[in-house]
C-alpha positions in Angstrom: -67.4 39.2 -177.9 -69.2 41.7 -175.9 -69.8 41.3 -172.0 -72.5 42.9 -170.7 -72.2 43.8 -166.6 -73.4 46.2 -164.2 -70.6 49.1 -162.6 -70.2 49.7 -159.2 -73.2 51.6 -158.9 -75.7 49.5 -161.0 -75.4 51.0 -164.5 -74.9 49.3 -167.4 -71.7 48.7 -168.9 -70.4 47.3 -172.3 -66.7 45.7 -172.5 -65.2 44.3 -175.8 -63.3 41.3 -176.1 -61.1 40.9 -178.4 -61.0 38.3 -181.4 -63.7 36.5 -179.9 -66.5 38.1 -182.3 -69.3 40.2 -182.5 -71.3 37.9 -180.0 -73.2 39.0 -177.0 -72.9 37.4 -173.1 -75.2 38.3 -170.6 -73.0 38.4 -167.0 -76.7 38.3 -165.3 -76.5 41.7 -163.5 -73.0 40.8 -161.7 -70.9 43.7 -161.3 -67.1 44.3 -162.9 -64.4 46.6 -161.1 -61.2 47.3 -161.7 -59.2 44.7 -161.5 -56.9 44.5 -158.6 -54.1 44.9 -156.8 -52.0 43.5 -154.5 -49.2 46.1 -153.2 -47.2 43.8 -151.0 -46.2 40.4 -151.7 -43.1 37.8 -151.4 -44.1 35.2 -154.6 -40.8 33.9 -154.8 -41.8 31.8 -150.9 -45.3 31.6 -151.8 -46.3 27.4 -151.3 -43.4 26.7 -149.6 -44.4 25.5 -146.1 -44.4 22.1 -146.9 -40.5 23.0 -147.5 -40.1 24.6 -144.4 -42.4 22.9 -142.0 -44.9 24.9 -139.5 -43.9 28.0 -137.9 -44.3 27.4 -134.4 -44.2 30.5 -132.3 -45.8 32.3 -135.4 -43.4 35.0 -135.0 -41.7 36.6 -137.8 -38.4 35.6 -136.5 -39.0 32.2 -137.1 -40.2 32.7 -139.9 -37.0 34.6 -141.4 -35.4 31.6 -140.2 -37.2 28.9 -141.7 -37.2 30.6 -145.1 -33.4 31.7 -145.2 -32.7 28.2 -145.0 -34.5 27.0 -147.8 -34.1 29.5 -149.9 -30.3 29.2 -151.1 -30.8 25.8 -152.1 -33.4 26.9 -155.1 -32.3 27.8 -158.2 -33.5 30.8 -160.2 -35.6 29.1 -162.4 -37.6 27.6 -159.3 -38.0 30.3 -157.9 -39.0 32.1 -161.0 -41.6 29.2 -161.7 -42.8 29.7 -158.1 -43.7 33.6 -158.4 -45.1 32.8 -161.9 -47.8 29.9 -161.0 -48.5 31.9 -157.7 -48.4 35.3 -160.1 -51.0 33.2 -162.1 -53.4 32.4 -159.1 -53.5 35.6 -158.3 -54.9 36.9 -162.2 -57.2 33.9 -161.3 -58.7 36.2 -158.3 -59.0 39.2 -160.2 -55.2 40.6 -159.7 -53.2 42.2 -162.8 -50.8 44.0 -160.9 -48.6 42.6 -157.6 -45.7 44.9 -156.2 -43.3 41.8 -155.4 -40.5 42.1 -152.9 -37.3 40.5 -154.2 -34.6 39.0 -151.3 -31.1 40.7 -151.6 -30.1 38.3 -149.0 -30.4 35.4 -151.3 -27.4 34.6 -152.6 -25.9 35.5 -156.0 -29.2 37.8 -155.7 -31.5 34.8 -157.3 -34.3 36.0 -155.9 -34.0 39.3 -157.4 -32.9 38.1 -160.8 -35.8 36.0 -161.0 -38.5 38.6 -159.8 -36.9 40.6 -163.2 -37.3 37.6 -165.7 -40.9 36.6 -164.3 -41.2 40.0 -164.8 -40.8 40.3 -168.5 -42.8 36.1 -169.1 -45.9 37.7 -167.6 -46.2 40.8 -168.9 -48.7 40.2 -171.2 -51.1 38.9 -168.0 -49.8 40.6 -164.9 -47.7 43.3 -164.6 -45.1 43.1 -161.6 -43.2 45.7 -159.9 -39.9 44.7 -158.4 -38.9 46.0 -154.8 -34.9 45.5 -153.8 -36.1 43.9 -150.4 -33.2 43.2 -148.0 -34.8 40.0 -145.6 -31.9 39.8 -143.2 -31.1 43.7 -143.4 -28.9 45.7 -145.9 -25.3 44.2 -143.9 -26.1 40.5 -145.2 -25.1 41.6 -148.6 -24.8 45.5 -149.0 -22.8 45.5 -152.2 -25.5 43.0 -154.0 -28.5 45.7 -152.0 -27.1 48.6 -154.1 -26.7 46.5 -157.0 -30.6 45.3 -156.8 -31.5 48.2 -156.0 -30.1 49.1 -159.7 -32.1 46.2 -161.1 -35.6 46.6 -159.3 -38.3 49.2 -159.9 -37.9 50.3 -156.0 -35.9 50.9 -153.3 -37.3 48.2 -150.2 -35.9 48.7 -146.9 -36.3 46.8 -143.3 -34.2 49.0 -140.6 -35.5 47.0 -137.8 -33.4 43.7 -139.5 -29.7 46.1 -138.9 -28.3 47.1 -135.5 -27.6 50.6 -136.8 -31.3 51.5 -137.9 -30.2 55.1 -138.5 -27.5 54.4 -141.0 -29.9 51.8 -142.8 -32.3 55.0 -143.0 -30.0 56.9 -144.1 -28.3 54.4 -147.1 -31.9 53.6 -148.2 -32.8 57.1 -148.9 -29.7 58.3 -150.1 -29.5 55.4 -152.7 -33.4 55.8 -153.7 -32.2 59.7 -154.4 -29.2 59.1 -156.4 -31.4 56.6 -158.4 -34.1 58.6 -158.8 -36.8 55.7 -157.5 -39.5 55.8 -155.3 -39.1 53.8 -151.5 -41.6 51.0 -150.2 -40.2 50.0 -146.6 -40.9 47.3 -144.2 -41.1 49.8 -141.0 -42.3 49.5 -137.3 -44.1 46.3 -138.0 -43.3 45.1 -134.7 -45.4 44.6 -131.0 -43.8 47.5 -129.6 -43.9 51.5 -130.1 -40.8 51.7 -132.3 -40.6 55.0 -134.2 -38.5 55.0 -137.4 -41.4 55.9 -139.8 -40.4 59.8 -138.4 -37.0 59.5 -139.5 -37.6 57.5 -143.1 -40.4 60.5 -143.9 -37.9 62.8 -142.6 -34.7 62.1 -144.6 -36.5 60.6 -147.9 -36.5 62.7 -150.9 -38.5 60.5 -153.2 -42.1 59.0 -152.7 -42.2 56.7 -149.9 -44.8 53.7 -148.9 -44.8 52.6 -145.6 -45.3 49.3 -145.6 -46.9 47.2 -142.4 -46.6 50.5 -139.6 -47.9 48.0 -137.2 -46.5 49.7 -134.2 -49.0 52.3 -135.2 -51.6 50.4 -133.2 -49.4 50.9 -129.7 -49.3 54.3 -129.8 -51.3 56.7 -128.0 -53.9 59.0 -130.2 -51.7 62.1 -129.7 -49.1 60.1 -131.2 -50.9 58.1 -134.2 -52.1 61.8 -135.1 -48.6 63.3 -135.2 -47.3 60.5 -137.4 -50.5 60.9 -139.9 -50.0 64.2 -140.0 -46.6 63.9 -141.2 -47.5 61.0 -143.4 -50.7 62.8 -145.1 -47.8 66.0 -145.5 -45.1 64.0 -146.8 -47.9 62.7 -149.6 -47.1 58.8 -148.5 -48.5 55.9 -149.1 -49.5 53.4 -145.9 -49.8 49.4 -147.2 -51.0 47.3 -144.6 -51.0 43.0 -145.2 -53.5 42.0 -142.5 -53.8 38.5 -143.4 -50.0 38.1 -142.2 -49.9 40.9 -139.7 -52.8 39.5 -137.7 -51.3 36.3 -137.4 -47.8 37.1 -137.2 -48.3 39.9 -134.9 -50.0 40.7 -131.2 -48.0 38.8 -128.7 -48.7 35.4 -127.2 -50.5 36.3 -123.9 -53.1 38.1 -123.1 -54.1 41.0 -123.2 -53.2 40.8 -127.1 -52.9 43.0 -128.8 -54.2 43.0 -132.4 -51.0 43.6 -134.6 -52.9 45.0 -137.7 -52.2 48.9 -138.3 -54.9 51.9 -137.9 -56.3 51.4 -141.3 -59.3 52.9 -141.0 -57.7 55.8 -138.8 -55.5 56.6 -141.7 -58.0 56.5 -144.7 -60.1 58.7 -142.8 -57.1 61.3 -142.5 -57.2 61.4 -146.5 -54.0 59.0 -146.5 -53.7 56.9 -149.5 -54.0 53.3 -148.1 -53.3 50.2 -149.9 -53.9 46.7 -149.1 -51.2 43.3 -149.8 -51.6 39.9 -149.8 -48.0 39.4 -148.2 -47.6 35.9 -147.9 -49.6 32.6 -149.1 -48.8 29.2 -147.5 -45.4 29.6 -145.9 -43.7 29.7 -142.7 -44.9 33.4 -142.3 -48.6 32.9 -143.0 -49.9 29.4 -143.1 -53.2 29.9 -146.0 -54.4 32.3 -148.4 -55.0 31.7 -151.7 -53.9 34.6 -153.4 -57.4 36.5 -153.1 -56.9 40.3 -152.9 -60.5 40.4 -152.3 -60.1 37.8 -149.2 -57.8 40.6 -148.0 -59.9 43.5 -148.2 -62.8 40.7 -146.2 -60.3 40.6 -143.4 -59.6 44.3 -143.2 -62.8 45.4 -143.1 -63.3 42.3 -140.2 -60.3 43.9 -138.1 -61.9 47.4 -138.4 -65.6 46.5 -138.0 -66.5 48.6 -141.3 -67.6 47.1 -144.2 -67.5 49.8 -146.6 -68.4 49.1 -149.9 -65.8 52.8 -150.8 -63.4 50.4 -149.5 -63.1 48.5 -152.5 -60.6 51.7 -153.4 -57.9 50.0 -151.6 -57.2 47.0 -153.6 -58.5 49.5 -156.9 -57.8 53.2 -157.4 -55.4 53.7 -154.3 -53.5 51.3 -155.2 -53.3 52.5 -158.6 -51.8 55.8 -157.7 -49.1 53.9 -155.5 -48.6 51.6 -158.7 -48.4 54.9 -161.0 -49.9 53.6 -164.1 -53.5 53.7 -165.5 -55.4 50.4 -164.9 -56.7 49.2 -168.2 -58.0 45.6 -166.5 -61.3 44.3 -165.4 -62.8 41.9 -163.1 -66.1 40.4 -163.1 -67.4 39.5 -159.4 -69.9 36.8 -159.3 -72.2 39.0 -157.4 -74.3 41.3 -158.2 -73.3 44.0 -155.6 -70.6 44.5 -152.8 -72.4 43.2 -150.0 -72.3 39.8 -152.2 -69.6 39.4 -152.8 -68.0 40.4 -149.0 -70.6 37.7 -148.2 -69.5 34.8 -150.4 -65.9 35.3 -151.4 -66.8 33.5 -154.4 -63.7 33.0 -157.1 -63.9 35.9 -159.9 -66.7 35.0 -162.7 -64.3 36.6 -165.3 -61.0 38.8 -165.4 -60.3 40.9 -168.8 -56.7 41.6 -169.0 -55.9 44.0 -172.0 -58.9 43.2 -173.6 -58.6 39.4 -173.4 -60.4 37.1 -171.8 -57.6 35.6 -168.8 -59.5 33.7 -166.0 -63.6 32.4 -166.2 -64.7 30.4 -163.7 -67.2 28.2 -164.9 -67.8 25.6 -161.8 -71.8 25.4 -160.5 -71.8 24.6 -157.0 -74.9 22.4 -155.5 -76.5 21.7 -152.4 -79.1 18.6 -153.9 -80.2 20.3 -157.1 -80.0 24.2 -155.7 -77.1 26.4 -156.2 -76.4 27.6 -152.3 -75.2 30.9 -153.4 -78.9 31.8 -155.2 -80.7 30.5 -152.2 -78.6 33.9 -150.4 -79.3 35.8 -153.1 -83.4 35.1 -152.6 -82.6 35.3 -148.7 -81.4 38.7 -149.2 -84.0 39.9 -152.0 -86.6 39.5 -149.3 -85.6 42.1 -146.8 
């Protein structure tokens, strides 16, 4: 079978699918991308807030809380059925590839083990890094954190979680140098000015990402421009998860603050940003769907610039923080960005290795009309 689209910049494309024929489908002038990423993700808690109940201060405190206790008492085949149906919903949006962080907090490392065996199940439909993520910092379980850090495709990190943040820095690195692997660290996603992204960049000796760099937010320009400078030198990546950050983040009185890092500061410093999903419908963010694209809506919301370039976070930026050339498509039901930022509708198709994966075949109504055409005529006429 043979798709017929429009690219990113209204030409005509072809795309084969294979053993489905030598027929011809007509997408109707909607537009395929790359399909997409999401860079920062915990699928092994995704679903669980009916588990853990509400999060009531929406802190991330509570949050660690609620989800520590819980998550001993699963086995590693739940949670490797959890992070492979939420995986799954994911490919649904549009997603082939999710960087997942694995707890080495959980005990007998479950949730790392199962990260690496949902790992190989899905590899023919999504392809899954695996980040050595310690939830409760490295000193809950620093023997099974070097160990993990053996299994996983990355070195994580989360100095904030450890009294001695400097040691922390230091293990992280050095164990991420000795291994040869690349770093992607929960740092100074905190409401307050902390400052360990200096020291991570400064004593790291592989690739770093800097995942969440909240605190970025709180400091002064001078300051955000020293640290971008370094950041943009050091050739790191920033990953930013505003669904989570904006809710988990910014105080509880007002003024608030808005918890979400400089993202549009730092992609117009030439720093590669990346966008996650984080968390969907736990005790650290409450919705979500698994919809990268959903993501990218509320970045551009935070930042007041909806740029249709800035589809390169969830595509080729992310890509070059993946390290591996993205073979997948995804077929928007909308025949440009604007659309598509406008409706949010689910994916019309997703080609993963030249299969057919996800098609989304429901017609919505309002009496006999489809609603989404009656915007699409709205829009034609200005």
């Amino acid at each position: 079978m043979i798709l017929r689209a429009k690219d990113i910049k209204g030409h005509d494309i072809e795309i084969t699918i294979e053993g489905e024929g030598r027929t011809f489908v007509d997408t109707e002038g909607r537009i395929v991308l790359p399909a997409f990423y999401d860079m920062h993700s915990h699928l092994e808690n995704a679903f669980t807030l009916f588990f853990t109940g509400d999060n009531n201060s929406s802190s991330l405190e509570e949050a660690v809380e609620k989800w520590s206790k819980v998550r001993d008492s699963m086995t590693i085949e739940d949670i490797k059925r959890r992070i492979e149906k939420a995986a799954l919903i994911e490919l649904f949006y549009g997603t082939t590839h999710i960087r997942v962080h694995a707890d080495t907090c959980s005990s007998n490392l479950k949730s790392v083990k199962a990260a690496l065996l949902a790992k190989q199940e899905l590899a023919d439909y999504v392809d899954l890094q695996i980040v050595a993520f310690p939830e409760q910092g490295i000193d809950c379980n620093r023997e099974g954190f070097v160990m993990a850090s053996k299994l996983a495709d990355l070195v994580g990190g989360k100095p904030e979680a450890d009294e001695d943040i400097e040691e922390h820095l230091r293990l992280i690195t050095g164990l991420a140098e000795r291994l040869n692997k690349n770093l992607d660290v929960h740092i100074d996603q905190h409401d307050d000015k902390t400052k360990h992204s200096w020291k991570l960049l400064e004593y790291a000796r592989t690739h770093v990402a800097l995942s969440h760099l909240t605190s970025l937010h709180f400091y002064s320009d001078e300051e955000a421009m020293s640290l971008m400078q370094l950041i943009k030198k050091k050739k790191a990546t920033v990953i930013s998860s505003p669904l989570t950050a904006f809710y988990l983040n910014g105080g509880s009185s007002y003024p608030m603050p808005r918890g979400v890092t400089r993202i549009k500061d730092l992609v117009d410093h030439g720093i590669n940003v990346c966008l996650g999903h984080d968390d969907i419908l736990n005790a650290f963010y409450p919705s979500g769907r698994g919809d990268m694209l959903q993501v990218l809506w509320m970045a551009m919301n935070i930042e007041r610039t909806f740029n249709p370039n800035w589809i390169s976070l969830i595509t080729i930026n992310s890509e070059k923080e993946f390290g591996n050339k993205n073979y997948d498509y995804v077929i928007l039901d909308a025949k440009n960005l604007v659309e598509a930022f406008s409706t949010l509708l689910p994916r019309w198709g997703v080609i993963r290795k030249g299969r057919l994966v996800a098609k989304n075949s429901d017609y919505p109504r309002v009496l006999d009309q489809n609603p989404y055409n009656l915007m699409r005529e709205l829009m034609e006429q200005i």
